[in-house]
TORDO-511188 format. One record per residue (C-alpha): residue number from 1; residue in one letter; chain; x, y, z. Coordinates in pm, whole numbers, always signed. Each point is the difference from the previous one (the first is absolute). Layout:
! residues N
<atom nr="NUM" rest="a" kette="A" east="X" north="Y" up="Z"/>
...
//
This chain:
! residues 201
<atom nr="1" rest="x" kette="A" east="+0" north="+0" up="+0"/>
<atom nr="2" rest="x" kette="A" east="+132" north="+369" up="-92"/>
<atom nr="3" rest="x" kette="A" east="+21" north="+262" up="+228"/>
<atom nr="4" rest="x" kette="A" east="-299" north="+163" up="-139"/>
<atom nr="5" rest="x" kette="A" east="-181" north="-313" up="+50"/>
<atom nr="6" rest="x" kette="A" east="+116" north="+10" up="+339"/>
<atom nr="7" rest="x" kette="A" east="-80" north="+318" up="+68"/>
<atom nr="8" rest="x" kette="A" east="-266" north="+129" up="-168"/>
<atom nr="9" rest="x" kette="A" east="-165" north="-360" up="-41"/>
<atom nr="10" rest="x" kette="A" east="-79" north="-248" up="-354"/>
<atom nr="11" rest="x" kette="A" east="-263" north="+143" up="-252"/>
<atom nr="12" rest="x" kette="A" east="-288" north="-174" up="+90"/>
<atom nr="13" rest="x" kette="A" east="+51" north="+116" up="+408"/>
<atom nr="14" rest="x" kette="A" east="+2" north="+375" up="-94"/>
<atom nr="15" rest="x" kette="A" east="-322" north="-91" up="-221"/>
<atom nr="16" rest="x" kette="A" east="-155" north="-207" up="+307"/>
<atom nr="17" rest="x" kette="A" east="+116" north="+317" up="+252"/>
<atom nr="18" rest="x" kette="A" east="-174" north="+265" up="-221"/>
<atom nr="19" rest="x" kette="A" east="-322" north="-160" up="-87"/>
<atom nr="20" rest="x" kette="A" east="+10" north="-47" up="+408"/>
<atom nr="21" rest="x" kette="A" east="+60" north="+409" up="+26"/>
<atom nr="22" rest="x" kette="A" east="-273" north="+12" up="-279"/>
<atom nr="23" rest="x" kette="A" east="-241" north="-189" up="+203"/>
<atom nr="24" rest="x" kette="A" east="+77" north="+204" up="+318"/>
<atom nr="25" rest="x" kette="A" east="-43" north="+321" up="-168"/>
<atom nr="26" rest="x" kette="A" east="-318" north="-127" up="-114"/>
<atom nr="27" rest="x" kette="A" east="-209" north="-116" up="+287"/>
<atom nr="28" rest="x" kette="A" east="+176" north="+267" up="+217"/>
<atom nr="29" rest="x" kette="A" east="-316" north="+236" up="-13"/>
<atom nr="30" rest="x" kette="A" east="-216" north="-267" up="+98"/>
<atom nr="31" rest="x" kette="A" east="+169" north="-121" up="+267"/>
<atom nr="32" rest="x" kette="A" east="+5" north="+362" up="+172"/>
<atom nr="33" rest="x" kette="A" east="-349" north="+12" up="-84"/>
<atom nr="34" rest="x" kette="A" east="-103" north="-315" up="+226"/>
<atom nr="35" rest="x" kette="A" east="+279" north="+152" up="+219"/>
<atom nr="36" rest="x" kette="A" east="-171" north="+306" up="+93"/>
<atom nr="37" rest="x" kette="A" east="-338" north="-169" up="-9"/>
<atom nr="38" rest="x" kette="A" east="+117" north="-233" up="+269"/>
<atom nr="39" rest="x" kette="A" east="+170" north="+307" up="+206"/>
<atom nr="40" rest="x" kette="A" east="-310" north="+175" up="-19"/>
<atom nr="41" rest="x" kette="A" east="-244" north="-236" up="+125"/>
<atom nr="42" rest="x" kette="A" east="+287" north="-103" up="+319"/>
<atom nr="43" rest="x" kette="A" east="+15" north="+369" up="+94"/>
<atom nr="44" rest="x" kette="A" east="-358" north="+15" up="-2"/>
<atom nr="45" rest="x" kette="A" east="-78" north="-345" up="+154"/>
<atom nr="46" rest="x" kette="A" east="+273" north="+121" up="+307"/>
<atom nr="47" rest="x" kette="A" east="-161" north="+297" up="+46"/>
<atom nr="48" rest="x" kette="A" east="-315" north="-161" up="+44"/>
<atom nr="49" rest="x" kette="A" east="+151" north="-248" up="+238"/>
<atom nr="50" rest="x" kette="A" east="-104" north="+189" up="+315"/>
<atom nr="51" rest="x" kette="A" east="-349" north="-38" up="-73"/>
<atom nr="52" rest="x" kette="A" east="+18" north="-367" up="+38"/>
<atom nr="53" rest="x" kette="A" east="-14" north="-86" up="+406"/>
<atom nr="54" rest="x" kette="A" east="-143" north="-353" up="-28"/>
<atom nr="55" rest="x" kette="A" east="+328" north="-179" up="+100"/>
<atom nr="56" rest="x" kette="A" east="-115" north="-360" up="-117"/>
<atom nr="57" rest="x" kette="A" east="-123" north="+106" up="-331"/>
<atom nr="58" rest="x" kette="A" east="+282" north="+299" up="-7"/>
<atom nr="59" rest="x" kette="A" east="+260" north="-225" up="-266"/>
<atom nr="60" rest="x" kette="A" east="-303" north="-77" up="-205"/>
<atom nr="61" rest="x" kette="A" east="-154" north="+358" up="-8"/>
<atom nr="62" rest="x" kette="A" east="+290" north="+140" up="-98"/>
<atom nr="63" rest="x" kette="A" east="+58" north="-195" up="-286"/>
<atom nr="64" rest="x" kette="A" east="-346" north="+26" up="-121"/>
<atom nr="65" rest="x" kette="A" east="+17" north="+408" up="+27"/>
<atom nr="66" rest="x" kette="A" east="+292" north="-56" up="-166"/>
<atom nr="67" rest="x" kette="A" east="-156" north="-206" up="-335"/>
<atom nr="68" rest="x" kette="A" east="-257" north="+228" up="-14"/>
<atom nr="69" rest="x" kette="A" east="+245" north="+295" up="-49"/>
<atom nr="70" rest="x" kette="A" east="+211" north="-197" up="-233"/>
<atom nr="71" rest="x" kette="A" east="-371" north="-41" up="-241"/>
<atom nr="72" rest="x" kette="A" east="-60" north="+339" up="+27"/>
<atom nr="73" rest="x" kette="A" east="+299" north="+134" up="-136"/>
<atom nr="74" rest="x" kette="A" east="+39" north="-297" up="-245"/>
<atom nr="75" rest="x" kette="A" east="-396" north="+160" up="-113"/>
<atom nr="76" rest="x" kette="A" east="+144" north="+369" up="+39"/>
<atom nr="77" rest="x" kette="A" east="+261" north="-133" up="-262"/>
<atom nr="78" rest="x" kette="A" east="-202" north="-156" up="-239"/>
<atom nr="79" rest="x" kette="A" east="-200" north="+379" up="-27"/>
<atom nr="80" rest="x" kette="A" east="+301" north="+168" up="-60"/>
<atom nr="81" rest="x" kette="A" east="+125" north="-261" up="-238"/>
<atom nr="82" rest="x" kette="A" east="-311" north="+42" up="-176"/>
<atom nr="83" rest="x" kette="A" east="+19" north="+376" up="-31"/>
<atom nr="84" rest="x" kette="A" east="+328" north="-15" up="-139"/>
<atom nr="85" rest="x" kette="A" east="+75" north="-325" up="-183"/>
<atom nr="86" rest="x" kette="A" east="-339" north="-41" up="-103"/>
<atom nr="87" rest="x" kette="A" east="-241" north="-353" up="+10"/>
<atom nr="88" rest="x" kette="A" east="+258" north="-220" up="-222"/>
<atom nr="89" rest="x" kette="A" east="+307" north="+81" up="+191"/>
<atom nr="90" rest="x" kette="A" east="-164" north="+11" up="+346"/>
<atom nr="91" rest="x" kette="A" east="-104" north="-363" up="-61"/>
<atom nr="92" rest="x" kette="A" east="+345" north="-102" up="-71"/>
<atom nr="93" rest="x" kette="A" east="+104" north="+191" up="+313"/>
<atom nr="94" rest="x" kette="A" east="-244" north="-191" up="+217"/>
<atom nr="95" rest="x" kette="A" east="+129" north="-330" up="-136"/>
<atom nr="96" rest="x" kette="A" east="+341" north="+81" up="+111"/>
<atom nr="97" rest="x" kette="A" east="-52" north="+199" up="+305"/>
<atom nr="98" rest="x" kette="A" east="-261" north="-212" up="+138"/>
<atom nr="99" rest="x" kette="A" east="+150" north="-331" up="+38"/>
<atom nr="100" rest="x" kette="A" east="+361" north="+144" up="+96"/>
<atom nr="101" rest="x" kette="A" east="-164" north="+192" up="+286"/>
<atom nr="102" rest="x" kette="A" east="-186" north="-298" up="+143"/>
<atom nr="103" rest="x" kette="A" east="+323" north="-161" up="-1"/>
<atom nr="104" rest="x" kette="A" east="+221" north="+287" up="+176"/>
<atom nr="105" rest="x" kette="A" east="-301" north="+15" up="+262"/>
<atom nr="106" rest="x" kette="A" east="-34" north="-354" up="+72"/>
<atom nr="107" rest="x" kette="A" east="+352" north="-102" up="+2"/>
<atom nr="108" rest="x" kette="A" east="+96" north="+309" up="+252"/>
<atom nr="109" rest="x" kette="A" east="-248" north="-138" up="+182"/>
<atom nr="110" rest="x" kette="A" east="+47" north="-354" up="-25"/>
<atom nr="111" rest="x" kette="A" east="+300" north="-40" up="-113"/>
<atom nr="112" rest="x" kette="A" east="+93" north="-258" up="+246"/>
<atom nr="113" rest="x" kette="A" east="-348" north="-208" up="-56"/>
<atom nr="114" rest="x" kette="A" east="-30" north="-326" up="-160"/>
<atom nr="115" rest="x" kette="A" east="-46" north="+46" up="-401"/>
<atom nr="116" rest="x" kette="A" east="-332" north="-165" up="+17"/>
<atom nr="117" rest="x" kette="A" east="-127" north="+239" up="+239"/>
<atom nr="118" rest="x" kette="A" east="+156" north="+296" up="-193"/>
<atom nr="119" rest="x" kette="A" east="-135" north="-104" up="-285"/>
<atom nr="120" rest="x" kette="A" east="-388" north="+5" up="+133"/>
<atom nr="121" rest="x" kette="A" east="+36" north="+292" up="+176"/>
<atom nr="122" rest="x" kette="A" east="+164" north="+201" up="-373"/>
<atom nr="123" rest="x" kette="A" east="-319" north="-152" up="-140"/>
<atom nr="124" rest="x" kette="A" east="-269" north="+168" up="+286"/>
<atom nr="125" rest="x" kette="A" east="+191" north="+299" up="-21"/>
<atom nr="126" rest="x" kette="A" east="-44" north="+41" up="-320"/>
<atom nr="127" rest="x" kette="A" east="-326" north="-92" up="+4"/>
<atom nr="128" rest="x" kette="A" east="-49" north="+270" up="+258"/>
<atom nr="129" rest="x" kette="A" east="+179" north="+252" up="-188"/>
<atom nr="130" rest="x" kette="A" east="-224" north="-66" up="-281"/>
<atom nr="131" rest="x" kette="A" east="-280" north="+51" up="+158"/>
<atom nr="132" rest="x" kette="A" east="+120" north="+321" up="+169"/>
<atom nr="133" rest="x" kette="A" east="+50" north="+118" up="-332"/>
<atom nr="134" rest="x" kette="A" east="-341" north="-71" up="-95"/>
<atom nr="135" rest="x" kette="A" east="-128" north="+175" up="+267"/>
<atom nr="136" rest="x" kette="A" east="+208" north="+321" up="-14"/>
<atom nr="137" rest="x" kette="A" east="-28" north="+35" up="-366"/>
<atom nr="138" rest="x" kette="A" east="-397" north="+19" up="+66"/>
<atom nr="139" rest="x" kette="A" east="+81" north="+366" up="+235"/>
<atom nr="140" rest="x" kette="A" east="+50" north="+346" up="-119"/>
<atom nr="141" rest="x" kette="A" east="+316" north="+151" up="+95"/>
<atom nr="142" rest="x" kette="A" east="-181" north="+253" up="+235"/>
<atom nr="143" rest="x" kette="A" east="-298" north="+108" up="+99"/>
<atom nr="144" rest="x" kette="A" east="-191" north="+287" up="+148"/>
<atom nr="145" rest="x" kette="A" east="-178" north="-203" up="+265"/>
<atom nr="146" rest="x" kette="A" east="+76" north="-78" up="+332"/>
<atom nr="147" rest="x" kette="A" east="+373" north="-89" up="-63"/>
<atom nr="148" rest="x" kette="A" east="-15" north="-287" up="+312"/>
<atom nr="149" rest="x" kette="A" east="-280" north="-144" up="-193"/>
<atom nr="150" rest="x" kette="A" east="-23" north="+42" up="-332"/>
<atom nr="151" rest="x" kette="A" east="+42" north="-232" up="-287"/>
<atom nr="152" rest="x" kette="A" east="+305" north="+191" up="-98"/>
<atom nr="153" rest="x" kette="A" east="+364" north="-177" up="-58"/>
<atom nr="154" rest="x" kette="A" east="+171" north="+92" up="+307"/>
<atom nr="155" rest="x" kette="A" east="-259" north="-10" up="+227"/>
<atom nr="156" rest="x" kette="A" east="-84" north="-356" up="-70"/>
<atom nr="157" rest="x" kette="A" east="+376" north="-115" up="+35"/>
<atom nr="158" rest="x" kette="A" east="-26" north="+209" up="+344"/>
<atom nr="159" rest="x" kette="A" east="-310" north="-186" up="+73"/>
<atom nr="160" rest="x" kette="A" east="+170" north="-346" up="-123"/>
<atom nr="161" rest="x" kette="A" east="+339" north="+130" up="+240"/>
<atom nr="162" rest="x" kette="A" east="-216" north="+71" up="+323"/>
<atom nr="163" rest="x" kette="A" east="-200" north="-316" up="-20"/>
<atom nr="164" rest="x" kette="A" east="+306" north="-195" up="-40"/>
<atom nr="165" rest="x" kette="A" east="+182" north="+149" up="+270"/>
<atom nr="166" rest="x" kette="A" east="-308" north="-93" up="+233"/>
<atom nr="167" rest="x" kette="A" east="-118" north="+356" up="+37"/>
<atom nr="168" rest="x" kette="A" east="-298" north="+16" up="-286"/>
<atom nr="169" rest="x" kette="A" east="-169" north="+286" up="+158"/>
<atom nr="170" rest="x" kette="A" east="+266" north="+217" up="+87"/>
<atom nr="171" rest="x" kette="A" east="+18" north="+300" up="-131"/>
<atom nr="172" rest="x" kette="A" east="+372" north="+119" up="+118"/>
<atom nr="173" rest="x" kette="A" east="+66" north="-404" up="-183"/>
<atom nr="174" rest="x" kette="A" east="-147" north="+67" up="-291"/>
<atom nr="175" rest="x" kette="A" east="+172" north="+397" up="-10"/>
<atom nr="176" rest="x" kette="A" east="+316" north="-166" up="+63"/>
<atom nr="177" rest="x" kette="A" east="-19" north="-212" up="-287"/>
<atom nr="178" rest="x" kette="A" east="-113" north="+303" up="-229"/>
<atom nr="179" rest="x" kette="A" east="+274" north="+173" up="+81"/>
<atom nr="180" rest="x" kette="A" east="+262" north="-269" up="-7"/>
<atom nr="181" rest="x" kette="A" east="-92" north="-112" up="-350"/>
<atom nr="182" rest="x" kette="A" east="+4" north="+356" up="-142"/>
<atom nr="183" rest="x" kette="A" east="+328" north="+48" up="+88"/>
<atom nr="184" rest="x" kette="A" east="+142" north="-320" up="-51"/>
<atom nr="185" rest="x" kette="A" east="-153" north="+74" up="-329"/>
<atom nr="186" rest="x" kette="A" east="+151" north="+349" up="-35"/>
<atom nr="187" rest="x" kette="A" east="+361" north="-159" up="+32"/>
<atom nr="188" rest="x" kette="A" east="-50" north="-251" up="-204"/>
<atom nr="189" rest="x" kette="A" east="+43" north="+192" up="-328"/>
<atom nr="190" rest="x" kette="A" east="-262" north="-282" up="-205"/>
<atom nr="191" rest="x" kette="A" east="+10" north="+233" up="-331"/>
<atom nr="192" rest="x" kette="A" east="+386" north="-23" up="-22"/>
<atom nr="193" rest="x" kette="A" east="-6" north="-351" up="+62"/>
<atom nr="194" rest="x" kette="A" east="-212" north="-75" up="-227"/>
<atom nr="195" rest="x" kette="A" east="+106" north="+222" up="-272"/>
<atom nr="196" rest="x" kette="A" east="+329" north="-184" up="+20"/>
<atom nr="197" rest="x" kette="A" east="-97" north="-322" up="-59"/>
<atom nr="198" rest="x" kette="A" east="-153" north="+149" up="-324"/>
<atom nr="199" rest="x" kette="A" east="+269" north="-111" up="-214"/>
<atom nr="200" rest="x" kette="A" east="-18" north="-370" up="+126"/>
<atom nr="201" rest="x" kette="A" east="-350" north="-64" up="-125"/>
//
């Protein structure tokens, strides 16, 4: 072997090494997409946390305030996907981001959990996530009505939050929630995102 060989590697290892970068480069802006999703719904579901004061059902709780921000911003995403890649690409979008999210969730999760059992639980979260999606996509994004009760986007994920967290009829709960997902939303920066995975789709 030369000492370009050696050094630089053979011909078909500096092929191999850039389609590698190529493929990097590529599902880069996805990957900080379901990033950010999955920092946004965390932050959110901690800040919730001190909501939760049932101590046997506390683990649980959590987790479940947790999912439920996870579908909401994986719904807030498929709006602004819409608005900006249109119906065709959004779709494609969904197909990628959908599955890969499930599996970031699930294994940070359950990482540690028998495959089996990993495996059922991707499939009800998707499930869930599917119908969350169903649900949310039926709301307006705001409303003039009572904003703790209206039919209205965020109010129903506060709704969704509170009753999770074991406080349904709390207002200061529900608030909470409000406010948390606005910002968490406000941070999030869903229209850059999104307009860089443009290119991929």
């Amino acid at each position: 072997m030369g000492l370009f060989s050696k050094i630089f590697g053979n011909p078909e290892e500096r092929r191999a090494r850039e389609v590698m970068r190529e493929a990097e480069r590529q599902t880069a802006p996805l990957r900080e997409l379901g990033k950010a999703l999955q920092v946004a719904s965390a932050q959110c579901a901690n800040e919730m946390k001190r909501w939760i004061t049932d101590d046997a059902e506390k683990i649980q709780r959590e987790s479940l305030v947790y999912f439920e921000f996870v579908y909401f911003f994986m719904h807030i995403t498929n709006r602004v996907a819409f608005r900006i890649l249109g119906h065709e690409r959004r779709t494609k979008l969904q197909e990628e981001l959908g599955p890969a999210m499930v599996h970031a969730v699930v294994e940070s999760l359950c990482g540690h959990w028998p495959g089996e059992m990993k495996e059922r639980i991707k499939h009800e979260f998707f499930e869930k996530m599917n119908d969350a999606e169903v649900e949310y996509s039926a709301c307006p994004l705001q409303s003039s009505d009572n904003p703790l009760g209206s039919n209205a986007l965020f109010p129903l994920l506060a709704r969704h939050v509170a009753d999770l967290a074991g406080s349904p009829d709390n207002p200061e709960v529900i608030l909470d929630a409000l406010y948390v997902a606005r910002t968490a939303l406000a941070a999030t920066d869903l229209d850059r995102l999104v307009g860089e995975i443009k290119r991929l789709l």
